[in-house]
N, C-alpha and C positions, 0 to 999 in steps of 0.2 A: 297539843290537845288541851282546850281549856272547857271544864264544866261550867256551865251556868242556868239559871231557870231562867224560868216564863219573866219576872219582873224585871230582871237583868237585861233580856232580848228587848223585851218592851221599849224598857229606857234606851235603850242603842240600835230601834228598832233602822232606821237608814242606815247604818253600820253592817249591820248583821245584813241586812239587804245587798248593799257592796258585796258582801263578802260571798253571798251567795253566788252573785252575778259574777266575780272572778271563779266561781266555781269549786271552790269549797265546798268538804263532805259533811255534811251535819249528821247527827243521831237526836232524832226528837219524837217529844208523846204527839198518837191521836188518838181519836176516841173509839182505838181499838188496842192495837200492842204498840211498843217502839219500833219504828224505822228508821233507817238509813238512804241516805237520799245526796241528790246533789242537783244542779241545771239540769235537766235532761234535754237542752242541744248543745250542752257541752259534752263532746265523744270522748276526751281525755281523761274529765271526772268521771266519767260513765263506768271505764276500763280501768279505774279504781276501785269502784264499788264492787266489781267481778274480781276482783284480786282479791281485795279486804274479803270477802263473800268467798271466797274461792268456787267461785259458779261459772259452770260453761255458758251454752250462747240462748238458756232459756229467755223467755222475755221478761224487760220489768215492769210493773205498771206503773205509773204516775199521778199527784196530785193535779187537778189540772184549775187552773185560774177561779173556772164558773161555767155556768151551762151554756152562756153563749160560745163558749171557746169549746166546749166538745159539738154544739149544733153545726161549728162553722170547719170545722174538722173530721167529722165522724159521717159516718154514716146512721143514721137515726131511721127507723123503719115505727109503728105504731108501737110495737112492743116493745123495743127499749125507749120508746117516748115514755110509755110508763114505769120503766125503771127509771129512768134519768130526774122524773118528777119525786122521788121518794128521796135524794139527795138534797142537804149533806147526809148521810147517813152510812152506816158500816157495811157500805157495799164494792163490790169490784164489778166494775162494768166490762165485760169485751166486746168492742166492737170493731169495724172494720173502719181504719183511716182512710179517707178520702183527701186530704194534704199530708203527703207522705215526708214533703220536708220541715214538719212541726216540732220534728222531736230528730236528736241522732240517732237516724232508724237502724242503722246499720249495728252500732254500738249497742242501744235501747233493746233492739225485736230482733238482731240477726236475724233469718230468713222469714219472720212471718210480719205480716201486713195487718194485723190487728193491734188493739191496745188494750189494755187493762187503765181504765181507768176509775179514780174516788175522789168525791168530795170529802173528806173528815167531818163530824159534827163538831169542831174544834177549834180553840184559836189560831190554829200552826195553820190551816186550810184560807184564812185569812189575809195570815201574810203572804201564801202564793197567789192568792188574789190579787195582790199589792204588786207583789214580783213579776205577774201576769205572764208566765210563762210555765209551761208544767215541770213539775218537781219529782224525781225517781221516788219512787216508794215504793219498798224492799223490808220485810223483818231485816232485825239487825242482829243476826248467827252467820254463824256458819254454813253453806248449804248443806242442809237434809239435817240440820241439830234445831232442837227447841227455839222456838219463838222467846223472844226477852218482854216480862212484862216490868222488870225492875232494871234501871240503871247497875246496882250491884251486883247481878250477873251475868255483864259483860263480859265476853272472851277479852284478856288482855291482849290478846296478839290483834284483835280489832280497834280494842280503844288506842292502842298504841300507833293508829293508821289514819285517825279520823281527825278533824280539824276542831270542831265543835258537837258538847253533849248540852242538851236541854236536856235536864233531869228534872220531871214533876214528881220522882217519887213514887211509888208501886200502883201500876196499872192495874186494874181487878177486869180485865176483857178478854173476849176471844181475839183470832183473826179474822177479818171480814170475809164476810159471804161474798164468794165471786159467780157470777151469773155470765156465762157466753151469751150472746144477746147476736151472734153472728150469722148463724143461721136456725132461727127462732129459739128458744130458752130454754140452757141448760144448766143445772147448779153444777159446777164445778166443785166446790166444796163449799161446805155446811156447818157453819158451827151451833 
């Protein structure tokens, strides 16, 4: 496990890129709480993140590239058009996949056919732009324990498991509002 910030990634940004695409577990800031994330069509790292997390077969949502990659994936009806327009922002979209082979559905959604997905208002939302493929994004606890808005209150039994931390240092956010957008809108949760 090695810590490093934002300017470190920057500078090694092709690096850290590779490293993602061999599927490597990252822990990084958005412009909501820390996550844990990894490829999400890699199924191997996927079933890492459920280990580390100790989480059964809920789903996880994803960073995803840009809006063309969820119009060309999702299913879009008028009213998540107008959520999808308010991103990047601190939102969790669900919607229903129409390219079911986009992501390791089996590993990512177990049995369900929807996605969670966000753009971040933030630099890390950037570089999955760059990566162009979408990216697990999961708080980084334990399942059903507090959300981490600082690197320093890591579970060690997690940092002990992850590959790479981006530490920007004390997040002051909630966790994003997630909106089912699958059969017309529902907040799911609300901060």
């Amino acid at each position: 496990m090695e810590i490093i910030n934002k300017t470190k990634f920057l500078e090694n940004e092709d690096f850290f890129l590779s490293e993602i695409e061999k599927g490597k577990i990252f822990v990084y800031p958005t412009d909501t709480i820390y996550g844990i994330g990894c490829d999400a069509t890699n199924s191997e790292s996927i079933k890492r993140i459920r280990e580390i997390k100790m989480r059964d077969n809920k789903p996880f949502s994803v960073i995803v590239p840009n809006k063309t990659w969820i119009k060309d994936n999702c299913v879009i009806n008028f009213l998540a058009g107008k959520w999808i327009n308010k991103l990047p922002g601190r939102y969790t979209l669900i919607l229903k996949l129409k390219n079911l082979n986009v992501v390791a559905r089996k590993e990512l959604l177990g049995d369900f056919y929807t996605l969670g997905i966000r753009i971040p208002d933030n630099w890390f939302a950037e570089i999955i732009e760059k990566f162009g493929k979408p990216f697990v994004t999961t708080s980084v606890n334990l399942a059903g324990r507090e959300y981490l808005t600082s690197i320093e209150d890591l579970d060690p039994n997690i940092k002990a498991k992850i590959d790479y931390i981006i530490d920007e240092g004390k997040l002051e956010n909630l966790p994003s509002k997630i909106v089912d957008l699958t059969n017309g809108e529902k907040i799911i949760r609300r901060y």
